[in-house]
C-alpha positions as CSV (number, residue, x, y, z in Angstrom):
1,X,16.7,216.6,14.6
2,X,15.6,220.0,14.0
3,X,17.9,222.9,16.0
4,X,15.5,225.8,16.7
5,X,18.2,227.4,19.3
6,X,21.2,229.5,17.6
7,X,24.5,229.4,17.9
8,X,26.3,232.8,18.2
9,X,30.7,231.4,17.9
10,X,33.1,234.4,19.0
11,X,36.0,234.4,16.2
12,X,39.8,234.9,17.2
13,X,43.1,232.9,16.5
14,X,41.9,229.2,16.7
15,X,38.9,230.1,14.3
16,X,39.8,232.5,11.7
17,X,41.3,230.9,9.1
18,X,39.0,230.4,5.8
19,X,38.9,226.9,5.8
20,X,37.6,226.6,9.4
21,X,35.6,229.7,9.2
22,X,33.8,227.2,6.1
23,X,33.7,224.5,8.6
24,X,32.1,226.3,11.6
25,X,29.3,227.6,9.2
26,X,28.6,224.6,7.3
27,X,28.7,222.6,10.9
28,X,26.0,225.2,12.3
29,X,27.0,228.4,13.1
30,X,24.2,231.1,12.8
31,X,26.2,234.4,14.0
32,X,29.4,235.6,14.1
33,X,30.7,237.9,17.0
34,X,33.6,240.0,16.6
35,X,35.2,240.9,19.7
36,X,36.3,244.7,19.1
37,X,38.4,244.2,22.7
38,X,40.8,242.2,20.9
39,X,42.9,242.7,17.4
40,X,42.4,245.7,15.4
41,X,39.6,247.1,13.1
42,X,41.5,246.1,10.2
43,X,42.1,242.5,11.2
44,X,38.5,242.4,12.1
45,X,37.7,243.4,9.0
46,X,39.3,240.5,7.1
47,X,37.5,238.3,9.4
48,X,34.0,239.7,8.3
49,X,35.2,239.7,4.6
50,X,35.9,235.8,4.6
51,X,32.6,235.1,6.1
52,X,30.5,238.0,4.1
53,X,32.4,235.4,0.8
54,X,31.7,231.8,2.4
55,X,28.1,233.0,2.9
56,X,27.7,234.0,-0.4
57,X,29.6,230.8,-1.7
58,X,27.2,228.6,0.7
59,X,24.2,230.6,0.1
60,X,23.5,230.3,3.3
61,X,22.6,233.6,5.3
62,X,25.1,234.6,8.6
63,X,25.2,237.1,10.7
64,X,27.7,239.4,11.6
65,X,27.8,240.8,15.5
66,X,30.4,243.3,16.0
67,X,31.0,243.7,19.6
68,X,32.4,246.8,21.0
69,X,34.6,247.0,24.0
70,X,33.1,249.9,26.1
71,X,34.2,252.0,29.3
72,X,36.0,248.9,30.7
73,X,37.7,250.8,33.6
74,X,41.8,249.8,34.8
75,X,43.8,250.7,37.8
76,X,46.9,252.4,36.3
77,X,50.4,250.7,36.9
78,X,52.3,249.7,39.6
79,X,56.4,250.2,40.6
80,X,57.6,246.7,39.3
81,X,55.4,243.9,37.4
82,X,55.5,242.0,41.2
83,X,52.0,241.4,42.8
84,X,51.9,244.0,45.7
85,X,50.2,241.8,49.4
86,X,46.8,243.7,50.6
87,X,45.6,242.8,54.5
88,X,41.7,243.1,54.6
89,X,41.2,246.6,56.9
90,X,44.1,248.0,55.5
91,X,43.6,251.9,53.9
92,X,44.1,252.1,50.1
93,X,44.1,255.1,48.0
94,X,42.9,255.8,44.1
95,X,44.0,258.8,43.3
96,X,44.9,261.2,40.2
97,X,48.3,260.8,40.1
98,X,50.1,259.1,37.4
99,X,52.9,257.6,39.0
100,X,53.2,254.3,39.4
101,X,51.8,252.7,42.8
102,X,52.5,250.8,45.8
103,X,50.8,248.7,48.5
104,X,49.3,252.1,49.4
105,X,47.9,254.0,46.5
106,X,47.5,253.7,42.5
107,X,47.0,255.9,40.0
108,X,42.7,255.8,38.8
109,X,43.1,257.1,35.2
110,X,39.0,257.7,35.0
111,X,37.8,261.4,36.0
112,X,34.2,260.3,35.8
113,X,35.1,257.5,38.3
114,X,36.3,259.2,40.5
115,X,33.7,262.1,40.0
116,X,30.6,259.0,40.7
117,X,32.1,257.2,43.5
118,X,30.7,257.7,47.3
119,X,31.2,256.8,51.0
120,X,30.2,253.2,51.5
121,X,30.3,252.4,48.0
122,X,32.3,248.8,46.8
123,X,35.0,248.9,44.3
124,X,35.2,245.1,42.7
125,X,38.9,244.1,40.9
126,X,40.2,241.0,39.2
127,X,36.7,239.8,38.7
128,X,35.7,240.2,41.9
129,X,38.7,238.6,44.2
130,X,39.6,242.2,45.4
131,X,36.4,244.1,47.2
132,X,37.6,247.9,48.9
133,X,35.0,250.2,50.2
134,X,34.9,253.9,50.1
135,X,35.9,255.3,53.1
136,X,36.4,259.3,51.7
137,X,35.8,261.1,48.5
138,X,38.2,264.0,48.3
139,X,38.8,265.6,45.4
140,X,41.9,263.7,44.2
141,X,41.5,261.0,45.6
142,X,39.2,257.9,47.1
143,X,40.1,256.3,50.0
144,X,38.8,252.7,50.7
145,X,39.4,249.9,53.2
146,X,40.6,246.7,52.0
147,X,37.4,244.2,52.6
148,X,38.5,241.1,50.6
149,X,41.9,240.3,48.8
150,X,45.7,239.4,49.4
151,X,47.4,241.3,46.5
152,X,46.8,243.2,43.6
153,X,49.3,244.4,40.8
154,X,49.0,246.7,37.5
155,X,46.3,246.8,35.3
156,X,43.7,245.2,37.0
157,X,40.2,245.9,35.6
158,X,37.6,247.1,38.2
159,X,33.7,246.4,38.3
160,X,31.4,249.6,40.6
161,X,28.2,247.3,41.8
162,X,27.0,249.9,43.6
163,X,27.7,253.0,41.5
164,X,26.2,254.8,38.7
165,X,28.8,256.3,36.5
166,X,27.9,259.8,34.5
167,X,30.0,259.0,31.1
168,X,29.2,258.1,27.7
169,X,28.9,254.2,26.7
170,X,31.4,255.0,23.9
171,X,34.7,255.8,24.7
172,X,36.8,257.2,22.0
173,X,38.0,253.5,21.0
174,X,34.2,252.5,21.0
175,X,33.9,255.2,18.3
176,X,36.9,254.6,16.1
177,X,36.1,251.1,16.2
178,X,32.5,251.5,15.3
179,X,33.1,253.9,12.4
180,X,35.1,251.3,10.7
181,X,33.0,248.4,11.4
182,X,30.1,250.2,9.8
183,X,32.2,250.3,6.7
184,X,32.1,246.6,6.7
185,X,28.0,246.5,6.6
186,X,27.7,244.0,9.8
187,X,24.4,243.0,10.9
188,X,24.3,243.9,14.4
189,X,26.0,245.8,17.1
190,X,26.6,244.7,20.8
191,X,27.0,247.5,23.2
192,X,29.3,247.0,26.8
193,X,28.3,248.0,29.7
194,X,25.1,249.3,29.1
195,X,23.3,251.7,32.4
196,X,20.6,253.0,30.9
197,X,18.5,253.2,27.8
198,X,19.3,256.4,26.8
199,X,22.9,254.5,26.3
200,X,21.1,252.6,23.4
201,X,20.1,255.9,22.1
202,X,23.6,257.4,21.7
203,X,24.6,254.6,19.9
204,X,22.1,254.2,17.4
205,X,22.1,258.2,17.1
206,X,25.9,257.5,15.8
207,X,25.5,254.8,14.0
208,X,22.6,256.6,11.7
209,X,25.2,259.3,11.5
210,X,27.7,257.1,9.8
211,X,25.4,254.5,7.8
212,X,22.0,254.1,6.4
213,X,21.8,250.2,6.6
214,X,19.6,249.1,9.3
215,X,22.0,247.8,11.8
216,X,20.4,246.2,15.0
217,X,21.5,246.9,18.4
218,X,22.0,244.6,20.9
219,X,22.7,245.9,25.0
220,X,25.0,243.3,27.0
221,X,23.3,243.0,30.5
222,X,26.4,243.5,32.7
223,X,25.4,245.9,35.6
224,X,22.9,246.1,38.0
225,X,21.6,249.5,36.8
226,X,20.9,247.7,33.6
227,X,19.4,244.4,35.7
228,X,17.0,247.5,37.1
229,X,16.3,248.8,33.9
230,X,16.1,245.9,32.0
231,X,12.3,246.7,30.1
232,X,13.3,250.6,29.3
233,X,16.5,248.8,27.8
234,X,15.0,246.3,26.0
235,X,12.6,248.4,23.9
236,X,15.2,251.1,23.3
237,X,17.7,248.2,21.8
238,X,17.0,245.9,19.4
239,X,18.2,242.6,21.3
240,X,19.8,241.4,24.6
241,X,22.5,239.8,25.6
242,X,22.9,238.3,29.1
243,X,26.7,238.3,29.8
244,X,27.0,236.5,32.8
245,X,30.3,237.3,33.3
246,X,30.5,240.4,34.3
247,X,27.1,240.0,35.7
248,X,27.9,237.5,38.3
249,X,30.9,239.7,39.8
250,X,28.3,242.8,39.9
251,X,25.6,240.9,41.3
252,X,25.7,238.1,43.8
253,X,26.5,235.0,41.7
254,X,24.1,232.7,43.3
255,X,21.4,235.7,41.7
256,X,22.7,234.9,38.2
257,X,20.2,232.3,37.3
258,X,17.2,233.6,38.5
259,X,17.7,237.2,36.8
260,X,18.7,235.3,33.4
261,X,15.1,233.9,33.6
262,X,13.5,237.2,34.1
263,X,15.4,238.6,31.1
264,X,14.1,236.0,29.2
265,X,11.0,235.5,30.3
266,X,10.8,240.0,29.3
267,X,12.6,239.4,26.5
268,X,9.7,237.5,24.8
269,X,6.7,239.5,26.3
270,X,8.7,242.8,24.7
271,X,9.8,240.9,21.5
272,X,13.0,241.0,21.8
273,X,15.8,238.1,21.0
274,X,17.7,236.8,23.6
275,X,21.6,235.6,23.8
276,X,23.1,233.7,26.9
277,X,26.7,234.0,27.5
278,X,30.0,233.3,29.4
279,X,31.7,229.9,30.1
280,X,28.9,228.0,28.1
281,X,31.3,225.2,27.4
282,X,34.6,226.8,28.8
283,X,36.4,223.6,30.1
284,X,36.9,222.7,25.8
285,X,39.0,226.1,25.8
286,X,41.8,223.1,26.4
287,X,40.0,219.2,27.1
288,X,38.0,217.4,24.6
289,X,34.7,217.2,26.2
290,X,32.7,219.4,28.5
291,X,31.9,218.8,31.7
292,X,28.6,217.6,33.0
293,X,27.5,220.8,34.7
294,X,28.7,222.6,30.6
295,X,26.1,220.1,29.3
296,X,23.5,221.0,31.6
297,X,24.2,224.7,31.2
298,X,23.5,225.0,27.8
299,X,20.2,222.5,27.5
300,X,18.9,225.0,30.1
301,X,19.5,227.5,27.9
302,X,17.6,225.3,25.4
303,X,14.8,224.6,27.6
304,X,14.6,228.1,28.9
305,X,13.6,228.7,24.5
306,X,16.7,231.5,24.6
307,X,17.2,232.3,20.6
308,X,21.0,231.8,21.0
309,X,23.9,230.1,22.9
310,X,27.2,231.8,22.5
311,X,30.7,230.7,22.6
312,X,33.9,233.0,23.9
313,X,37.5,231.5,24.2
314,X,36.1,228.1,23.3
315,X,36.2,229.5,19.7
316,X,38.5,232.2,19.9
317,X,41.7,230.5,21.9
318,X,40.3,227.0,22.0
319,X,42.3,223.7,21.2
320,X,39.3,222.8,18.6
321,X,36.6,224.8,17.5
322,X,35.4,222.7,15.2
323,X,34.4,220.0,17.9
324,X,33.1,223.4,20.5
325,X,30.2,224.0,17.3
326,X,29.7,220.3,17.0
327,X,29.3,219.5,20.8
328,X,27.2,222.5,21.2
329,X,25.2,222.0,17.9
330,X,24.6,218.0,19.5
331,X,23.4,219.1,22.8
332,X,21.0,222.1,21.5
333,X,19.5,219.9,19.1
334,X,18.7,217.2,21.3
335,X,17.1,219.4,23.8
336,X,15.4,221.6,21.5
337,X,13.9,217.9,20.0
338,X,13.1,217.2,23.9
339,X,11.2,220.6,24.6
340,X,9.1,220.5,21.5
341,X,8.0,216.5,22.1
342,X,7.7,217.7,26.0
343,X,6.3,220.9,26.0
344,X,4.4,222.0,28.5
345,X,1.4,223.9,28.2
346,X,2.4,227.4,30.1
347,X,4.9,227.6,27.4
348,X,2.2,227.7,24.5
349,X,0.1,230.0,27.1
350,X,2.4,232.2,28.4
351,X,1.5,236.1,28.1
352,X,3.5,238.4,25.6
353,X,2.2,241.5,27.0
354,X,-0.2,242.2,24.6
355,X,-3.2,239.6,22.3
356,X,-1.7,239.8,18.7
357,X,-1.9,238.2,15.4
358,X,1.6,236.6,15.9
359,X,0.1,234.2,18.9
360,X,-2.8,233.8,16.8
361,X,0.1,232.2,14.2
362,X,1.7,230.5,16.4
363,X,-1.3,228.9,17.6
364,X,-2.8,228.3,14.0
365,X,0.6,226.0,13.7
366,X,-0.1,224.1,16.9
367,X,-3.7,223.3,16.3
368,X,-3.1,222.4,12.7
369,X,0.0,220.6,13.1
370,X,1.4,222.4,10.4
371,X,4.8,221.6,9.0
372,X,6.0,224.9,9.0
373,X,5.2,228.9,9.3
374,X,6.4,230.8,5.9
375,X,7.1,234.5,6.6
376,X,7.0,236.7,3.9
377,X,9.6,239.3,5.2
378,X,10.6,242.6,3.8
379,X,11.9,243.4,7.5
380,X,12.4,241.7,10.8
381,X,9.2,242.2,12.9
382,X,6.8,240.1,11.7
383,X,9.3,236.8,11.8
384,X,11.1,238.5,15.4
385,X,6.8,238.3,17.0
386,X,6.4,235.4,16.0
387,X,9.3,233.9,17.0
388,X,9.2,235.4,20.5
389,X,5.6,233.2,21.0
390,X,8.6,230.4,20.3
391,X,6.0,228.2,18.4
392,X,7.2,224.1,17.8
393,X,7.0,225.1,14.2
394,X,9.6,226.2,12.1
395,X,9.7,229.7,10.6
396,X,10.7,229.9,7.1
397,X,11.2,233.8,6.7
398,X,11.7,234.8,3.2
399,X,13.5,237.8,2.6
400,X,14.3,240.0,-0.1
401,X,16.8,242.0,1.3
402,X,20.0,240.1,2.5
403,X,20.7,242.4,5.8
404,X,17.2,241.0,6.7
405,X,17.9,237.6,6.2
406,X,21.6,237.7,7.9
407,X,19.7,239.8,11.2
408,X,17.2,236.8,11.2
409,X,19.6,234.4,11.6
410,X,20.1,235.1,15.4
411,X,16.3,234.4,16.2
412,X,15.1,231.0,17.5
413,X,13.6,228.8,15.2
414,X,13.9,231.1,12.4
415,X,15.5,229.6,8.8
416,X,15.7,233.0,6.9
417,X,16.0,232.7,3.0
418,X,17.5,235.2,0.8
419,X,15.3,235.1,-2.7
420,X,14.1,238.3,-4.0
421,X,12.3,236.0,-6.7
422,X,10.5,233.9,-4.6
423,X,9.8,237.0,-2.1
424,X,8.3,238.4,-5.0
425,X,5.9,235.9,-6.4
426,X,4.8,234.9,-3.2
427,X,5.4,231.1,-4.2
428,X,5.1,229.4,-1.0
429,X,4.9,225.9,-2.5
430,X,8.2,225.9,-3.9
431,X,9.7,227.6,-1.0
432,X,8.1,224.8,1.1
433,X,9.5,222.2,-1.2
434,X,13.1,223.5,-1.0
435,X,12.8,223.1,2.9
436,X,11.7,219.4,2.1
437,X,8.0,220.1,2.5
438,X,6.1,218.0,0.5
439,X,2.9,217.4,1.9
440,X,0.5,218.7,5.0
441,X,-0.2,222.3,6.2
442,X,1.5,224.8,6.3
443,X,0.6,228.6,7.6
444,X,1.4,231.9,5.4
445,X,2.2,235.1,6.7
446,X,2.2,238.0,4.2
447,X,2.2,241.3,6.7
448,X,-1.1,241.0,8.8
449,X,-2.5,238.6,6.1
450,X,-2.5,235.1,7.6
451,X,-3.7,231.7,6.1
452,X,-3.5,228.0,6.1
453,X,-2.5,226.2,3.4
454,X,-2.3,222.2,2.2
455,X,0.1,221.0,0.6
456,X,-1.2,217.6,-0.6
């Protein structure tokens, strides 16, 4: 069974040993995500060393996705480590202050939280389980009425559903972090917390101010301003990520579903990849198997044609890691198989926004029943296009430059090659024969030059 759908494995503890780091790779893994919110640069940096070297030693292109932690806002501390009990209509009070708190007040270390926030406004903590509403805005302080909770206690992180906050999407860690991680040549960069497109800006204005590789940028969709804004985003980054997560305590869970299909569904028309995460197959954090609704959750991903699935603290913390890539690996390839045998005809007919060469491609394949599409590619774009038309045909991109062939890795049913010789010489009847394509047709794609080719 052929696996058009990616899979993007978080590395941490349970994972990032050599041996397993082999393991995950040779078992399936496409991209690897660095999680800048955990250990430091330098540890990170080991981690992206070892799998720079078992690429190399596998020849087998992987991408590196370094993930940055961005303005995730805390409450400060509070008297004693004890939980403090809240009553819903109680007043509660964020203020400057930098002593610790009580069951009346805590210290808000953010000055441009306090700054945004207005009357009638929510503030979200613990994921959701605490909702206060603003009640007054003075200048020290925000008052709010307890609407849903029964304690709270230091450290909690807070989401603002309703608020736009003025501030930059890299905080000084953000920076720090970034500035070493570009030392380490990764592949792409996923930005937290994203508002606005102008966000995306700031971040690629720093990174070409610290590297001349091409890095790609990818915004996490997190926040409703960024739900709002989800096309000016899109074009300004690079690639989306839908981190349901935070998402779902920002939003109205039950919404969840319904704006991951939009972002898809705008994702392809503006040719852009597309990475579902959070709790794809949490329950294997600990147990064996996943449960049934797991199972559904990422074939839907699968069917819904997203270019990647991605895994959290199943890889990270989990008992096994190994058998999180292989169960994941088992149940996108079997729906991936199911979709291509099954699919329907909006799929193949669906708009991208704009009538193209790469849905002429894509249809070229379809009509002709041709084993594969072979991408001549000295960047992304032509192999990103014609992936986003998510043809039934595999897309052999072959690259001369390796960051090309690592970034490639992340789009669906794109097997990126890294062989400057074959690039070169344009031979696309060995490059189909080291796929294990004998025989039948099989559609070339030099820049804008397309053709169809037999094999036999």
């Amino acid at each position: 069974m052929t696996r058009f759908t990616k899979i993007t494995a978080s590395i941490g503890p349970s994972c990032e040993s050599v041996a397993i780091l082999r393991k995950m790779i040779l078992m399936g893994v496409n991209v690897c995500r660095m999680n800048f919110s955990h250990d430091t640069g330098q540890e990170q940096g080991k981690k992206v060393d070892a799998i720079r070297k078992i690429s190399k030693e596998l020849q087998t292109p992987v991408a590196v996705l370094i993930d940055l932690q961005g303005p995730k806002h805390r409450i400060g501390n509070f008297k004693t480590e004890e939980k403090y009990p809240l009553t819903p209509g109680q007043a509660f009070t964020f203020d400057s202050n930098p002593e610790p708190g009580n069951s009346e007040r805590v210290y808000l270390p953010d000055t441009d939280v306090m700054r945004s926030l207005h009357v009638g406004e929510r503030i979200l903590l613990n994921d959701g389980k605490i909702e206060m509403q603003v009640t007054d805005v003075l200048p020290d302080a925000i008052k709010t009425k307890v609407i849903r909770g029964t304690e709270i206690w230091s450290r909690r992180g807070f989401n603002l559903p309703d608020t736009y906050v003025d501030t930059s999407v890299l905080t000084d860690k953000d920076k720090t972090d970034l500035e070493y991680a570009l030392t380490k040549n990764p592949d792409w960069v996923a930005v937290s917390f994203v508002q606005r497109a102008e966000d995306i800006s700031e971040v690629r204005d720093f990174i070409t101010a610290h590297t001349a590789r091409p890095v790609k940028i990818m915004a996490k969709i997190e926040r409703k301003t960024a739900v709002e804004q989800i096309d000016e985003i899109a074009m300004a980054a690079d690639g989306i990520m839908i981190a349901r997560g935070d998402m779902a305590v920002e939003l109205p869970y039950e919404q969840v579903p319904a704006i991951s299909r939009h972002i898809i569904r705008e994702c392809r028309r503006l040719n852009r990849p597309v990475v579902m995460a959070t709790q794809m197959l949490g329950s294997m954090v600990e147990s064996e198997f996943p449960t049934r609704a797991e199972i559904s959750d990422v074939a839907n991903a699968a069917y819904l044609r997203v270019d990647s699935t991605m895994t959290s603290e199943e890889t990270t913390i989990g008992a096994n890691p190994l058998n999180v890539v292989e169960t994941m690996s088992k149940i996108l390839s079997f729906s991936d198989e199911d979709a291509v045998k099954n699919a329907n005809d909006w799929v193949r007919s669906e708009e991208s926004g704009e009538n193209d060469w790469s849905r002429s491609v894509s249809s070229m394949a379809y009509l002709n029943k041709a084993s594969a599409i072979i991408v001549f590619s000295r960047d992304t774009e032509s192999a990103v296009k014609i992936s986003c038309r998510r043809p039934d045909t595999r897309i052999i991109a072959v690259c001369d430059s390796e960051i090309v062939a690592n970034q490639l890795c992340l789009m669906r049913g794109v097997f990126p090659l890294y062989t400057p010789d074959l690039f070169a010489q344009r031979d696309y009847v060995t490059v189909a024969h080291n796929v294990g394509i004998e025989h039948g047709n099989i559609v070339i794609v030099d820049g804008e030059n397309v053709s169809l080719q037999n094999l036999d």
